[in-house]
C-alpha positions as CSV (number, residue, x, y, z in Angstrom):
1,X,16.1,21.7,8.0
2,X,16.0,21.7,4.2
3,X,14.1,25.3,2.8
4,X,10.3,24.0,2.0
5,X,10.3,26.3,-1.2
6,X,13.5,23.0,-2.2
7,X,11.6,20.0,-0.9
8,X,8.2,21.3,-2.5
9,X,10.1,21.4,-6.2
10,X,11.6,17.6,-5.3
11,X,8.6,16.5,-4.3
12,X,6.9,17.6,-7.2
13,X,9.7,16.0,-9.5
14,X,9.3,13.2,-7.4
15,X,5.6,13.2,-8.3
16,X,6.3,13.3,-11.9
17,X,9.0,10.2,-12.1
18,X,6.6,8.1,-10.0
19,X,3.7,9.0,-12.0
20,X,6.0,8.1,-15.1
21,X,7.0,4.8,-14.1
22,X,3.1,3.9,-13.6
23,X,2.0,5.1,-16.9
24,X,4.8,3.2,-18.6
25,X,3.3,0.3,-17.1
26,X,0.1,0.9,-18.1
27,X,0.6,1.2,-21.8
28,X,3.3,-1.5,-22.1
29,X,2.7,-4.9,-23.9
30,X,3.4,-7.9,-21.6
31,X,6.9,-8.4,-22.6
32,X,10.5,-9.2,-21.2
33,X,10.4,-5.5,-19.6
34,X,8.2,-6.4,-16.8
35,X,11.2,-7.2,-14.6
36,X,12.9,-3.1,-15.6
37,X,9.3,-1.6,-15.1
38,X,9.2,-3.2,-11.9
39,X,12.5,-1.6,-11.4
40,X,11.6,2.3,-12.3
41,X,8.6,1.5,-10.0
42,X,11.3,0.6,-7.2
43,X,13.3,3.9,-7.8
44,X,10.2,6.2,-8.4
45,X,9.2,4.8,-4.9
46,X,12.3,5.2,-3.3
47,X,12.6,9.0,-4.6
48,X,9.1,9.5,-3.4
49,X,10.0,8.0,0.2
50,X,13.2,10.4,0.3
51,X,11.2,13.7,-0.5
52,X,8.7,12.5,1.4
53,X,10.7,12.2,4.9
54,X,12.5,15.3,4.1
55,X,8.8,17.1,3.8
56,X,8.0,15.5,7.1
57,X,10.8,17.9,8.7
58,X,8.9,20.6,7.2
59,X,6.1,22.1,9.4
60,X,5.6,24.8,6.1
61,X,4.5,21.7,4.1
62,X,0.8,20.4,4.3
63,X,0.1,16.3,2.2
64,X,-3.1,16.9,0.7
65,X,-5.0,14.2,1.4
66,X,-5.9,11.5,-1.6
67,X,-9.2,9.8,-1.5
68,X,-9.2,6.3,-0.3
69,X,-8.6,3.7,-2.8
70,X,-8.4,6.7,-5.6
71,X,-4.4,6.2,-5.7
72,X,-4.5,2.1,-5.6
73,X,-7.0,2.9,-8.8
74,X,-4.1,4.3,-10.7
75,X,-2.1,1.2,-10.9
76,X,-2.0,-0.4,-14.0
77,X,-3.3,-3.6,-15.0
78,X,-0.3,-5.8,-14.9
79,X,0.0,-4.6,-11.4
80,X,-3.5,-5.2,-10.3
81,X,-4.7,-8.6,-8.7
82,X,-6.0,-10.3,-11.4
83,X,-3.3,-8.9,-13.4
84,X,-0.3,-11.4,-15.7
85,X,1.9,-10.9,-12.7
86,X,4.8,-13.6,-13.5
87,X,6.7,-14.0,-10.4
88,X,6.1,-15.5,-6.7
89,X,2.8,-15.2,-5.7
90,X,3.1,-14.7,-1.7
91,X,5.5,-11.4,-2.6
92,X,2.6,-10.1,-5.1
93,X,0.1,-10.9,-2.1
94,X,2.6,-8.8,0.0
95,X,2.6,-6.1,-2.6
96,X,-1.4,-5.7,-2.3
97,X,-1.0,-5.3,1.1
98,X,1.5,-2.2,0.6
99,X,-0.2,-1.2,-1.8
100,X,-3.3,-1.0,0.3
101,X,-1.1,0.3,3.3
102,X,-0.1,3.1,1.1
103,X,-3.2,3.7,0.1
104,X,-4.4,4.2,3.7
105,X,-1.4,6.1,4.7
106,X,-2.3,8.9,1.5
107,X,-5.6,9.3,2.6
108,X,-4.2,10.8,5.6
109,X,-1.9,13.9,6.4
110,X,1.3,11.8,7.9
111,X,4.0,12.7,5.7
112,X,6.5,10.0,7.4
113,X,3.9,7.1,7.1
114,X,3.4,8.2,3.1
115,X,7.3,7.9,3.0
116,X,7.3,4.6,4.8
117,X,4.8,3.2,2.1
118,X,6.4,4.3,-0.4
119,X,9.9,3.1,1.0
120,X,8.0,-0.4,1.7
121,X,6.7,-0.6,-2.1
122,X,10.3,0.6,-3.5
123,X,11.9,-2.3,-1.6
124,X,9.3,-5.1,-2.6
125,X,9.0,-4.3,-6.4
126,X,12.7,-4.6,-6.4
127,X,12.3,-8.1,-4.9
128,X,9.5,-9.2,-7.6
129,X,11.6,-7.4,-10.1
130,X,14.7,-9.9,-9.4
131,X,12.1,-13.2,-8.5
132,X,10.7,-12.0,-12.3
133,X,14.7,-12.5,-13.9
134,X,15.3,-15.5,-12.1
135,X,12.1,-16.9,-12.8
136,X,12.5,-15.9,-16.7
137,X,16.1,-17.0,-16.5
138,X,17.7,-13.5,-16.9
139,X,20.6,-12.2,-14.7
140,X,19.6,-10.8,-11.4
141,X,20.5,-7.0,-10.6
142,X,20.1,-5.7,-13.9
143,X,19.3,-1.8,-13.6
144,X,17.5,0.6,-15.8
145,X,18.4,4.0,-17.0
C-alpha cells in the first residue's frame, strides 16, 4: 500500500495537469490544435484515473465530494454540446455520457468509480482526438509534449 502522505501530493499534481489541459481549452482559438488538446485531456485523464485507484487503496484518504453538474460546468466550450466539435458525432454523444457519468461518480465518495470515469474519458478523447486527424487529413498518433 502506497504511503497516503505520496498519493495525496500525486493526486494533487494530478489535479493541477488535468485542470491545465481544461483551461488550455478554454482559452484556445478553434484551430488545428483541437486534435493535441484533445490529447492532454486524454493524458490529464489517465493520470487522474492512476492516482485515483491508487487513493482508493488508501483508507487515510477521504474524495471530497463535488456538487452535481459543478465539474461538467468546468468544461470548456469547444467541449460542450453545442460546442465546434469537428469529429464523429456518436463518439462526442458518447463523451456527454462520460462526461455525465463522471460527473455522477464525483459527486459521490467512490474513489475507484472517480478513477473509472476518468480512465473512460482518457480513452474516448484519445479516440475523438485521432477521428479529429483523420477527419482533417493529419497523421494519426501524433502525441503532445
Amino acid at each position: 500500500m502506497a504511503d497516503p502522505r505520496i498519493t495525496l501530493k500525486r493526486m494533487q499534481i494530478a489535479d493541477q495537469r488535468w485542470r491545465a489541459a481544461i483551461e488550455d481549452s478554454a482559452f484556445a482559438a478553434p484551430d488545428d490544435g483541437f486534435a493535441d488538446r484533445l490529447r492532454s485531456i486524454s493524458a490529464a485523464a489517465e493520470a487522474e484515473a492512476v492516482v485515483l485507484h491508487d487513493a482508493a487503496t488508501a483508507p487515510q484518504l477521504r474524495w471530497n465530494p463535488i456538487a452535481d453538474g459543478t465539474a461538467a460546468k468546468r468544461l470548456s466550450y469547444e467541449l460542450r454540446p453545442g460546442g465546434n466539435r469537428p469529429g464523429p458525432g456518436e463518439l462526442w454523444d458518447r463523451f456527454d455520457e462520460v462526461i455525465a457519468a463522471l460527473v455522477r461518480a464525483q459527486a459521490g465518495t467512490d474513489f475507484a468509480a472517480i478513477a473509472h470515469g476518468f480512465r473512460t474519458v482518457g480513452e474516448l478523447t484519445a479516440q475523438l482526438a485521432d477521428a479529429v486527424d483523420e477527419e482533417r487529413g493529419v497523421g494519426r498518433g501524433r502525441k503532445t509534449g
